[in-house]
C-alpha positions as CSV (number, residue, x, y, z in Angstrom):
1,X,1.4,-24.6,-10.9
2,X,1.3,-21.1,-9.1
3,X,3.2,-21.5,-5.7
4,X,2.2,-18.1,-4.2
5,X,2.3,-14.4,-4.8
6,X,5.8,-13.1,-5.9
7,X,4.8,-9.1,-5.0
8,X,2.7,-5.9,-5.9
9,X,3.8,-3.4,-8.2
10,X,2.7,0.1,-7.8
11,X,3.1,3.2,-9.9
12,X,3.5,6.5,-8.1
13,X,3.4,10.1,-9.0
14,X,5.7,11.6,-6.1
15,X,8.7,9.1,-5.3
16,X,10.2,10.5,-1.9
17,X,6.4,11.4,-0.8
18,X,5.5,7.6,-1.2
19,X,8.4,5.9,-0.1
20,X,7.7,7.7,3.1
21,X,4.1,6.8,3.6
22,X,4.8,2.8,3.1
23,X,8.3,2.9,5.2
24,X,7.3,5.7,7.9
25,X,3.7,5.1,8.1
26,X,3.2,1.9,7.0
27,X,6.3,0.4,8.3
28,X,7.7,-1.5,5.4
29,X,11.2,-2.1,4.9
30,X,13.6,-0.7,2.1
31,X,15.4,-4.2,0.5
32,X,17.0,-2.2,-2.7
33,X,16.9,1.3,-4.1
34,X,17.4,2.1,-7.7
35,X,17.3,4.7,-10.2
36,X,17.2,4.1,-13.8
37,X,17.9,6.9,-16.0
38,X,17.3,5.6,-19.3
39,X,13.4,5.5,-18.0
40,X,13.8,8.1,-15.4
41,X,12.3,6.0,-12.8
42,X,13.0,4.5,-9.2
43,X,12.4,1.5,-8.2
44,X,12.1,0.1,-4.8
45,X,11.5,-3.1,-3.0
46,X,9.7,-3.2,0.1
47,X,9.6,-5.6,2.9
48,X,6.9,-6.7,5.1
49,X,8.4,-9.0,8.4
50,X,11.2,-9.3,6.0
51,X,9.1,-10.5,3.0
52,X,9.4,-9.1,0.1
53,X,6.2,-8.1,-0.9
54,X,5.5,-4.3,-3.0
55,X,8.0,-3.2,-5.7
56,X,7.3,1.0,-5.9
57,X,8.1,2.4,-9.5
58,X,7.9,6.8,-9.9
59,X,7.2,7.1,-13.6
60,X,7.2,10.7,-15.1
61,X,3.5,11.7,-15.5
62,X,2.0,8.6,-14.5
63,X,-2.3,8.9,-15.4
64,X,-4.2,9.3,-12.7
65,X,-6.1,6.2,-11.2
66,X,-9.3,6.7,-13.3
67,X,-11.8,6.3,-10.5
68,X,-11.8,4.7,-6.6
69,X,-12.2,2.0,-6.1
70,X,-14.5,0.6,-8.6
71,X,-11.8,0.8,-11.6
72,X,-11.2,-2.6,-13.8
73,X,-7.9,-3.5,-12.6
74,X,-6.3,-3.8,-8.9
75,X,-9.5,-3.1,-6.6
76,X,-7.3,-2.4,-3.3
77,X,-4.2,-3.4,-1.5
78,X,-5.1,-5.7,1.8
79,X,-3.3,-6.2,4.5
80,X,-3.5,-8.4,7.9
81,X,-3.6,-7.3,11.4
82,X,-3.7,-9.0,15.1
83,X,-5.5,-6.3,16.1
84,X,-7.0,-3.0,14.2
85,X,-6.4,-0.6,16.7
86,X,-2.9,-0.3,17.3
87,X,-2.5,0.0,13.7
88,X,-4.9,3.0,13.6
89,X,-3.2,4.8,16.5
90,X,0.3,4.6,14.1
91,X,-1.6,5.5,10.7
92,X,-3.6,8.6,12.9
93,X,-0.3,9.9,14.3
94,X,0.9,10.1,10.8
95,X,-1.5,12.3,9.7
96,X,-3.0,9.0,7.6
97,X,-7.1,9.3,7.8
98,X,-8.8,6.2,7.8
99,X,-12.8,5.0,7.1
100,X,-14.4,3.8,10.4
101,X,-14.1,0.7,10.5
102,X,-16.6,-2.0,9.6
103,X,-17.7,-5.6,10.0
104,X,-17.6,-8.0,7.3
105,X,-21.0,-9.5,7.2
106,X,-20.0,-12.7,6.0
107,X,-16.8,-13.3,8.6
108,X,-17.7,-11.1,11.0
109,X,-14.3,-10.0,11.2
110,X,-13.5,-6.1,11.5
111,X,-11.8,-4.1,8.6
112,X,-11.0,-0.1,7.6
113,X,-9.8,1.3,4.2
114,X,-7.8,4.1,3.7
115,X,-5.9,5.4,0.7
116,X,-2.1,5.9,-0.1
117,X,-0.4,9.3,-1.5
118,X,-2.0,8.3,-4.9
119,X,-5.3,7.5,-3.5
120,X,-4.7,3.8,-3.9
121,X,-7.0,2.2,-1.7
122,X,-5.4,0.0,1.3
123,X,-7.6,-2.3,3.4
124,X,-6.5,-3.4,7.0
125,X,-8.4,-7.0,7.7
126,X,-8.5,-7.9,11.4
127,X,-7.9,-12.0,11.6
């Protein structure tokens, strides 16, 4: 049946301003950049160790997310690290704030949240 996810799409109010914070701060990579004027929208494909994995749309005047994080819908973003600290020197030195970071009481395995441009929640999960 289903084989694995395909990728993420997100919705973003300021185009240039998010495509910075998931190539610059988060690292991803830029597979294919496109701008389709009958819906005046970009589109962009991001790359995570080469796998495709978050498609970034600018709408004009998306709605705001209605609430954070406890909104019906996509809850947060999560992504996998060796090792959390490293990862919060990078997002701290650009200017990217992030919760302290927790244990998860039923892995005991260490995670923080922070949010993107949009206030889109992302987890980082420690494994």
């Amino acid at each position: 049946m289903l084989d694995r996810v395909h990728h993420i799409a997100i919705i973003c109010s300021d185009y240039e301003r998010s495509k910075r914070f998931y190539t610059e701060a988060l690292g991803l990579n830029v597979v294919q950049e496109h701008y389709r004027a009958e819906r005046q929208s970009w589109k962009c494909d991001l790359a995570l160790n080469g796998q495709y994995i978050i498609e970034l749309f600018s709408f004009p005047q998306p709605p705001p997310r209605p609430s954070r994080p406890e909104a019906a819908g996509l809850r947060h973003l999560a992504f996998q690290v060796s090792a959390l600290e490293p990862v919060l020197e990078r997002l701290s030195g650009a200017g990217v704030v992030c919760e302290p970071v927790r244990t998860d009481p039923y892995t005991g395995r260490r995670f923080t949240f922070f949010s993107d441009p949009d206030n889109l929640p992302i987890e980082l999960y420690e494994v």
